[in-house]
N, C-alpha and C positions, 0 to 999 in steps of 0.2 A: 199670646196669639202671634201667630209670625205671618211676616209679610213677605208674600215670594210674587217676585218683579216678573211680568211673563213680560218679553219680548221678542225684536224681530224683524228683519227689513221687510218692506212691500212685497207681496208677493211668496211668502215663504209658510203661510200656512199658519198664521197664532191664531185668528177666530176659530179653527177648527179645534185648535188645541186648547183654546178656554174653554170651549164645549167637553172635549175632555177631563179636564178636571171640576167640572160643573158634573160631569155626570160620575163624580167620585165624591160627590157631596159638597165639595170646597166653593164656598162662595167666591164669583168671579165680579170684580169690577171692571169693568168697561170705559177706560179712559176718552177712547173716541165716540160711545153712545151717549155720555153724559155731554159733550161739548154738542152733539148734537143738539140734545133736549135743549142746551143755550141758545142755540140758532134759531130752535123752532118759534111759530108765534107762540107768546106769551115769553120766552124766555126771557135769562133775566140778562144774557150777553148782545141781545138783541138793538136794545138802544148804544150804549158804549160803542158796540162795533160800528154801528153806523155811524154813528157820530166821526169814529176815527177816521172809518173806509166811507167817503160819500158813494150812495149809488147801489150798494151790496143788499141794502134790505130792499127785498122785495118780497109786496104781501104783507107785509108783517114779520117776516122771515129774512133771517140771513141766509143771501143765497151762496153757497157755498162755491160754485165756480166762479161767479163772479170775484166772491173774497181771494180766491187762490192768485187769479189774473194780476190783483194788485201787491198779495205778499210773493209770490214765489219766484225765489234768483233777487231778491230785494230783500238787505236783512234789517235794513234798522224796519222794515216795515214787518217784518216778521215780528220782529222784539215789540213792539208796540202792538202786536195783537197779543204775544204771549202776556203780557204784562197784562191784559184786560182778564183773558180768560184762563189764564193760571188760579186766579187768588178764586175765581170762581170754583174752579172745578173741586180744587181742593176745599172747599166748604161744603161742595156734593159728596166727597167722599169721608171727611168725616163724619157724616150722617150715615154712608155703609158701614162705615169701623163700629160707628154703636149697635147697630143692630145685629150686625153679625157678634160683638161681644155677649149681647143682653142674649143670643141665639147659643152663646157657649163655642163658638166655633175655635177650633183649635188654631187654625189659619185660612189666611185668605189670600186669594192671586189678585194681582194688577196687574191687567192686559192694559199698559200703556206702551207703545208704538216707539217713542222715542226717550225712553226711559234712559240710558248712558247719553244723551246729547242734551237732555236736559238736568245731568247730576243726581238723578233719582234712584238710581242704582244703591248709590251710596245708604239709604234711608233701607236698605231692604235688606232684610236677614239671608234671603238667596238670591239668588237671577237664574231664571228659567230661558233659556234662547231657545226659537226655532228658526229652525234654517232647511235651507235645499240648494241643489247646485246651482250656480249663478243661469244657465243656461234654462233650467225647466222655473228659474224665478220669471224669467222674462218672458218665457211664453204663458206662462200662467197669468203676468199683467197683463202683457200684450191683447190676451183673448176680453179683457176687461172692456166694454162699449166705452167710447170715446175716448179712449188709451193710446199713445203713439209712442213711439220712442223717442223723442227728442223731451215729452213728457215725464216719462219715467226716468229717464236720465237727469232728468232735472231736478228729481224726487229723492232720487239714489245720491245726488251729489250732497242733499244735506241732511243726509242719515250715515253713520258711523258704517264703514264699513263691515262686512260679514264675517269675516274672518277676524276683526277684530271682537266682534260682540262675542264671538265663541270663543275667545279667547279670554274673557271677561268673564265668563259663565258660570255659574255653578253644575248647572245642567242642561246639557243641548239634546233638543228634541229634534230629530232628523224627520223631515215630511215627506221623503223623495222615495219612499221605499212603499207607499201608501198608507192605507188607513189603520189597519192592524198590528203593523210594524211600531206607525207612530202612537195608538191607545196602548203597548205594550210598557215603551219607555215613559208612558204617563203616569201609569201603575205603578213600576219601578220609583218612581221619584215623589209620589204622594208617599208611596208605604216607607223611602226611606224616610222621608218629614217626619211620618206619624212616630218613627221611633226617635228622631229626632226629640219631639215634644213629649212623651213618655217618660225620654231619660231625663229632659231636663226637670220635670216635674219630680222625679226619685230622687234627683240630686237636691232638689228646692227640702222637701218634706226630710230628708237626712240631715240636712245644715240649717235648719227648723231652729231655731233657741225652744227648749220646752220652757212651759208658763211655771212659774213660782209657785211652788206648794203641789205640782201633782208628780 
């Protein structure tokens, strides 16, 4: 089964683009809905964060602006959240990998957000970037409710630059050309995979040892 990294700075269109290959079958994992699920009430990053962040649960829930207020432009406090809700999430997501196994799936996307700033790249048989001009990224935040630019800039400063992600790439999905443009080059890059995994499978079943006696 391959693991293809979708990513992509703020702003640049990857939710639409997991929906994309969601609607080409490929199971998507959702690196930011599952830390979500951790925040909500009941979850299980719920007490740790508190504990770490005084203040931030509220309700029963981690509230999430509150949390940002105290990690963001502060890194050892960033790293001490990552340390809580890393080992988490990744327990969430090997429970997608079995299912989509036991489902036969050929491959699956991770829509994780900072996938090269936290080494994850590396673990992945591709990397998928989306992107768009720096200029239609920021009015596209901008238009975001309670968004400012000294905000975003703040966001941007500790995500790997754009030009560098795409330089990283296996595959960049361009979003700036709109919607059809960009479901075109999703097609293009599922169908190459699928032959990707086709060939590997011909090569595996050729270099087969046959069983003794047949």
């Amino acid at each position: 089964m391959l693991l293809i990294g979708l990513t992509g700075s703020i702003g640049m269109g990857k939710s639409t683009t997991a929906a994309m290959f969601r609607d080409h079958g490929v199971p998507v994992y959702d690196a930011d809905a599952a830390v979500h699920d951790l925040y909500d009430v009941g979850g299980a990053a719920v007490e740790p964060v508190g504990q770490a962040f005084p203040g931030v649960v509220q309700g029963g829930a981690v509230d999430r602006e509150l949390l940002r207020q105290q990690v963001l432009g502060n890194p050892e406090a960033l790293q001490r959240l990552n340390a809580i809700v890393h080992p988490l999430v990744g327990l969430d997501r090997q429970g997608f990998f079995a299912t989509a196994q036991a489902k036969g799936a050929e491959m699956v996307v991770l829509d994780v957000p900072l996938l090269f700033e936290t080494g994850g790249d590396g673990r992945m048989d591709a990397v998928v970037v989306v992107t768009a001009p720096a200029h239609m990224q920021r009015e596209r935040v901008l238009a975001r409710p309670g968004m400012t630019p000294e905000r975003l800039d703040a966001i941007l400063a500790q995500q790997l630059a754009d030009a560098e992600k795409r330089a990283r790439a296996h595959y960049v999905v361009d979003t700036s050309q709109g919607l059809d443009h960009a479901r075109a080059q999703v097609t293009d890059i599922v169908t190459a995979l699928r032959e990707k995994v086709a060939q590997a499978r011909a090569a595996a079943a050729v270099e087969a040892p046959g069983k003794p006696g047949h």
